[in-house]
N, C-alpha and C positions, 0 to 999 in steps of 0.2 A: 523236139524239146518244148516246143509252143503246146501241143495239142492237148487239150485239155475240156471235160466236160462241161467247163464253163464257156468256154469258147463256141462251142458246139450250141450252144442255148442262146448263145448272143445271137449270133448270127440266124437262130430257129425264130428268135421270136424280130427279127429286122427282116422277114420276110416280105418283099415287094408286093403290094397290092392285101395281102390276107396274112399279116401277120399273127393274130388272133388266131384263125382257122387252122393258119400251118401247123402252128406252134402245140395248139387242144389233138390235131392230129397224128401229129409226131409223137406225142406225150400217151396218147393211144395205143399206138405200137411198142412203144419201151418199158410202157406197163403189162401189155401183152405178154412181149419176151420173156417178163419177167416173173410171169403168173406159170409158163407155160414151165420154164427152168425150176421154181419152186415145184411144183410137179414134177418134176423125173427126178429131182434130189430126194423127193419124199419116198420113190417106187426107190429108189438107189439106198436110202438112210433104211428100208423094210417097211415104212409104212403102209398101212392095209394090207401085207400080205402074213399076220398073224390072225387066229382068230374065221370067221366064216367067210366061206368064197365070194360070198356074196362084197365084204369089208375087200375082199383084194380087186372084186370085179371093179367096183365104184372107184377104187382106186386110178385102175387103169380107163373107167370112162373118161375120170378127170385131167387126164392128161391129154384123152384125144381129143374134149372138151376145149384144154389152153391151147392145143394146138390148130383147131379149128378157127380159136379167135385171135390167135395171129395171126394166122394167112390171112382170115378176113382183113385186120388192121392194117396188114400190110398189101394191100389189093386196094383198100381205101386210099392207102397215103400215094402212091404209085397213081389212081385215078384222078386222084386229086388236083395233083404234082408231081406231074410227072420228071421234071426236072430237079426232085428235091438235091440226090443224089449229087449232083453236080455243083447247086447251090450251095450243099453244107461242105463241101470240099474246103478243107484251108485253103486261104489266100495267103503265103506269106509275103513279110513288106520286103522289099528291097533294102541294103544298109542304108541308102540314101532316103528312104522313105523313113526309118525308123529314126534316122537324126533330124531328119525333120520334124515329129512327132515327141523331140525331148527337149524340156529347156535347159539352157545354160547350167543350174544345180542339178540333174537330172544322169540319173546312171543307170543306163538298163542292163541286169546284171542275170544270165542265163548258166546256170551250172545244169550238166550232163552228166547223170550215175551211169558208168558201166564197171562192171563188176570187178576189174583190177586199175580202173582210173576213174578220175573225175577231171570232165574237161569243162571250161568255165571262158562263153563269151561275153567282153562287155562291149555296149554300143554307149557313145555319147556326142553328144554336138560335135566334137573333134576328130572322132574316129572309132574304129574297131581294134580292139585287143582280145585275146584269146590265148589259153594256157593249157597245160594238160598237168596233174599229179597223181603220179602212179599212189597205191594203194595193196595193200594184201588184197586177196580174195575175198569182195563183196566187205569189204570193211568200210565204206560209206554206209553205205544200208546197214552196215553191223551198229556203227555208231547212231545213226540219227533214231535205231530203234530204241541203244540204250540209254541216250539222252531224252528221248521223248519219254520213257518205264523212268528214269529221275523226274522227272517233271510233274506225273501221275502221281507217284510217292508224295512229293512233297505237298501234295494237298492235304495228306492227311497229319502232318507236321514231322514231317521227315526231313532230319538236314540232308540231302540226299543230289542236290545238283551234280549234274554228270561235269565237272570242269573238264576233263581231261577231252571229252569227247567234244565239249561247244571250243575247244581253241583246234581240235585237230579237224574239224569239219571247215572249221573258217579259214583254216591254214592249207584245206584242199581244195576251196574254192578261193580265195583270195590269196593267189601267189603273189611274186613280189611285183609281176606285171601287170596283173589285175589290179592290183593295191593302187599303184601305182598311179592309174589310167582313173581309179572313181576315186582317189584321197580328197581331191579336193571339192566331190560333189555332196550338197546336204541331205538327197533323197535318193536312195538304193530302190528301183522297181523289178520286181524277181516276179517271174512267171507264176500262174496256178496252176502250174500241171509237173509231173515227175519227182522225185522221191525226198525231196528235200523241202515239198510242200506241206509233209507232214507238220513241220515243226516251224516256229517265226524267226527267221534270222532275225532278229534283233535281239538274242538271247545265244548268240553267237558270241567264243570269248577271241578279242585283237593279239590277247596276250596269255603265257599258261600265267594259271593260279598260282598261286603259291600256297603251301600246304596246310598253313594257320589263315587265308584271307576269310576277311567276312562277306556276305555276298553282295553289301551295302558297296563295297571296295572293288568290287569286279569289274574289269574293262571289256564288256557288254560292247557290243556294237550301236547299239542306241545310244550311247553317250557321244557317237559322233554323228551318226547319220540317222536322219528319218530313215522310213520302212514302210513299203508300200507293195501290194500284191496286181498284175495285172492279169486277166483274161485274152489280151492281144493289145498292143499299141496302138492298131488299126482302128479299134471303137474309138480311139478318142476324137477322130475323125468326123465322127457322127454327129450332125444337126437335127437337137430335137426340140421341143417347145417345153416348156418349165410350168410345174403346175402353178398354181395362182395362189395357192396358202401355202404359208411355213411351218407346220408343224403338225401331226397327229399322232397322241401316244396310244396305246393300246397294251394291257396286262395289269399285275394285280391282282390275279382274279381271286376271287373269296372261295379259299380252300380249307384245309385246317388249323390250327391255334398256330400262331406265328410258335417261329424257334426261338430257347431261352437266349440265343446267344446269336446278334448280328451276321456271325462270321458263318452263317449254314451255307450250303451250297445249293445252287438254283437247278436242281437234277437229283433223284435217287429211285431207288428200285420200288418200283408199285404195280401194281396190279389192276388193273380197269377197274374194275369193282370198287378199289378203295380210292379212286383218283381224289378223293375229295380228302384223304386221307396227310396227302404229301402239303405239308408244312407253308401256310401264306407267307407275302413276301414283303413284311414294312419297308426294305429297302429300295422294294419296285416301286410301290407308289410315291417315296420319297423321290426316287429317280423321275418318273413321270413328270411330276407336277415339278421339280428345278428342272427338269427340260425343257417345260413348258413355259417356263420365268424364264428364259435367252430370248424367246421369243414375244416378249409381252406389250401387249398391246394391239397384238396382229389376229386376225382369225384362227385358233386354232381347236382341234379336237382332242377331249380325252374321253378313252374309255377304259374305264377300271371298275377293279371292284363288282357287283353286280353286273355292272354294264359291259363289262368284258366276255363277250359272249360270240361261240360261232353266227348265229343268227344277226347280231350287232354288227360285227366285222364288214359282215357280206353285203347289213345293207346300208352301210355309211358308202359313199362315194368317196375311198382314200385315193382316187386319183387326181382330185384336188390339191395332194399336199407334196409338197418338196422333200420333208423331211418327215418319215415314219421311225417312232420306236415302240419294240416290243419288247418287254421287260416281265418276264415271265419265268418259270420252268421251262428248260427244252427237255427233250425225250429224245434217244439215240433209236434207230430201229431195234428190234427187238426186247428194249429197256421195259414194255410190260408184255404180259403171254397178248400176243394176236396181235401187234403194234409192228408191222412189216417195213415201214418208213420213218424217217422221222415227223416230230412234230412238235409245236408250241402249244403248251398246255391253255385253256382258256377256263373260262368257272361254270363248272359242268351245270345244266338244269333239270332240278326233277323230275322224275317223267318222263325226260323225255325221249322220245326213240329215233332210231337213225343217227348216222354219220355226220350226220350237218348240224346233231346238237348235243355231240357227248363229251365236248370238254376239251377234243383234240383235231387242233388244226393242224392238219399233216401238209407233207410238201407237195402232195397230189391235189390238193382242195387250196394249197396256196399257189401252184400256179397256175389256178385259174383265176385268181383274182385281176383285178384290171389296175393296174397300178401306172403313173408316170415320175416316181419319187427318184431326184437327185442323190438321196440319199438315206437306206435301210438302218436303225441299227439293231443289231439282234444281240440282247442285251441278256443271254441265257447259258444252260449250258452246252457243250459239244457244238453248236450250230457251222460249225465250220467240217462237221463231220461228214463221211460219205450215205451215200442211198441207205449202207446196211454193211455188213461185214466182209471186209476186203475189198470194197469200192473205193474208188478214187476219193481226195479229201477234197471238198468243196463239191460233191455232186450230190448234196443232201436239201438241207434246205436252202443256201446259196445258190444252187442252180436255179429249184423252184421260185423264189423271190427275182431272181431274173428273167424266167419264162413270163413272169408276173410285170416286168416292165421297169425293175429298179437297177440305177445306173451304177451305184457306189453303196459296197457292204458295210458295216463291222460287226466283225462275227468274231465266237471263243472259239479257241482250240479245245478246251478242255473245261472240266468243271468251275464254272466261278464263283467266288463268294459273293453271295449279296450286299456286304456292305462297299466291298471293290468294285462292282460290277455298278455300283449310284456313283462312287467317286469318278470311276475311270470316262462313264459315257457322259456323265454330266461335264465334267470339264473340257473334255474333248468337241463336244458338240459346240460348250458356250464360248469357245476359242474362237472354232470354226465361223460362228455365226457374226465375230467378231472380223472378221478378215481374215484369220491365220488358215495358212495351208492345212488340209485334214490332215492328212501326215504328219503334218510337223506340230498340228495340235493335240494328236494321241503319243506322239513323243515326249511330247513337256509335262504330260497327266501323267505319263508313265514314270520319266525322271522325279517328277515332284514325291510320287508315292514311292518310290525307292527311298529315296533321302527322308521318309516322313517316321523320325525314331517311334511314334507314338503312334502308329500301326501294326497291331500283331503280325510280324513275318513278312512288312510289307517289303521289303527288299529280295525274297526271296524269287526267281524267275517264278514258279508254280504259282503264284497269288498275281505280280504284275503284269506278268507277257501274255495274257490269254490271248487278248485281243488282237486281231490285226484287222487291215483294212482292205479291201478290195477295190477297184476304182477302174 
């Protein structure tokens, strides 16, 4: 239930004596794999074998090509570290280790999809509880997919919330003994890995609807408990050194004529050629710089605007800073023709040629970066998505940003409005920097904009829930 790609990253880039090296070389081979597999999908989908033999020969070179530079990669990793294998193996904790690892408010809450139940353990200072609730056939997977297709809708102003499905999800994972065991805790921590990490529990309903509610009125699980995502219990174990600034923003970048209307969303369909085409973002640079106001007075970096550039990026030392935001366009893989990965858009330069200056920092090129930051936030959209399609969720740029060195995410599930996406990280962050728990400070940003009548649709889950936190 633990296992999860982010887990697998933590633990690649904590490697003893060469974590850098493990990590660049791990990242090797999983790009291999995956060069090699695009390859036999292309000779399988018919590519190159219409047209002259010669289109079907080169075809077939290219695959013995990928498959050449896997073996390599993987004859590299194996000489390197030889141990990897064993190293990346889960450690799980003990219950006694894991209640050690929670505070007193603290409820670590594991749900298990199989396909005619859902079974759900919690651990807390007190002890361990666990439940099973039968289900039809694959009817958790059935819901969290129809609940997540409401969620998509209603970005585009769809009254369209799935209720029925956010109270029978929560009613399969929190039975009456479940309930029972986290009622009185303020912070719910659910796993990033297995199939209910699609969606944020806290968009989960306590109670059904009723058939006139509005969605201002819905008992949401956020109205009781923060909501927090972990990678393993076990990181939080970890002693590591803090960088020495607090703050570095990054996005903005100078694209095309802003949108008539606040409410655009930081993501649409473009094409490389026109990157310069998709729409600048007033709201990022507004975000930027009140980010950079919680922190005032202190050392900090902004780069926007012109200055937001892959070349910029690469040579600022942001492993100076505690707290990085990127507040930009994301890109889902495949989102323009030739775009195999995710990536944060940056403000492309004339001219100019090569990967390292066209405007897109992918998740390959960001976890190389050398990062020590307490805390990411990826202020865009999708960023909580996987490598590419049908990949696990969080194995996209949230892996990458963690192969890169960062301890704590907040990343979107889905498309966010730019004026939402200033409101939700700015306040969140200025909490946080305040004393307030991160959790418990993107919960009061989130209650606040529910309750706020004079936000178009802001009570709607599609507009407030993107965000969640990883930690």
């Amino acid at each position: 239930a633990l296992i999860s790609d982010l887990i697998f990253s933590a633990r690649a880039s904590g490697y003893p004596g060469d974590p850098v090296g493990f990590s660049k070389t791990l990242e090797e081979v999983r790009a291999a794999r995956a060069a090699e597999e695009e390859a036999r999908l292309a000779i399988g989908n018919g590519a190159g074998t219409q047209g002259t033999g010669a289109t079907a020969e080169g075809t077939a070179e290219g695959l013995a090509a990928a498959r050449a530079a896997r073996v390599s990669a993987e004859a590299k990793l194996e000489e390197l570290y030889p141990d990897f294998a064993e190293y990346l193996r889960p450690q799980p904790l003990t219950i006694a280790d894991a209640q050690a690892l929670l505070s007193p408010e603290e409820a670590f809450v594991v749900p298990v999809v199989f396909p005619n139940e859902l079974v759900t353990i919690a651990i807390t200072r007190e002890g361990l509880s666990w439940d099973a609730a039968d289900t039809e056939l694959f009817g958790a997977r059935s819901r969290i997919r129809g609940l997540r297709a409401s969620l998509d809708a209603g970005l585009g102003g769809e009254v369209s919330f799935n209720a029925e499905a956010a109270h029978r999800l929560y009613s399969l994972v929190f039975t009456p003994e479940i309930e029972a065991a986290t009622a009185s805790k303020s912070k719910l921590i659910f796993p990033a890995g297995g199939a209910l990490a699609q969606i944020p529990a806290s968009i989960l309903l306590k109670r059904p609807a009723a058939p006139d509610a509005r969605a201002v009125d819905l008992p949401f699980l956020i109205r009781d408990h923060a909501v927090a995502i972990t990678p393993g219990l076990g990181l939080r174990a970890r002693a590591r050194a803090s960088a020495p600034n607090p703050f570095a923003g990054v996005g903005a970048p100078t694209l095309g004529p802003a949108p008539q209307q606040r409410a655009a969303l930081r993501g649409m369909k473009v094409d490389i050629e026109s990157l310069t085409a998709l729409p600048s973002l007033p709201g990022a640079l507004a975000e930027l710089t009140g980010l950079q106001a919680a922190f005032a007075g202190e050392d900090t970096l902004l780069l926007v605007g012109d200055e937001a550039t892959e070349p910029k990026v690469r040579a600022s030392d942001l492993s100076q800073y505690q707290v990085i935001a990127f507040a930009t366009h994301g890109l889902v893989s495949g989102q323009i023709d030739g775009l195999s990965e995710p990536a944060l858009v940056m403000t492309p330069q004339e001219g100019a040629q090569g990967a390292e200056a066209d405007g897109l920092l992918t998740a390959s090129e960001i976890a190389q970066l050398k990062l020590a930051a307490d805390w990411i936030i990826l202020s865009a959209c999708n960023t909580a998505a996987g490598n590419g399609k049908g990949t696990p969720t969080f194995s996209g740029l949230a892996r990458a940003f963690q192969l890169s060195g960062a301890r704590s995410l907040l990343l979107s599930h889905w498309p966010v409005r730019d004026d939402i996406a200033t409101r939700l990280s700015v306040a969140t962050v200025k909490a946080a920097a305040q004393g307030t728990e991160r959790s418990e400070a993107l919960r009061a940003a989130q209650l606040a904009l529910i309750e706020d009548a004079g936000v178009t649709g802001a009570a709607s889950p599609s507009i407030w829930a993107p965000f969640v936190l990883i930690e």
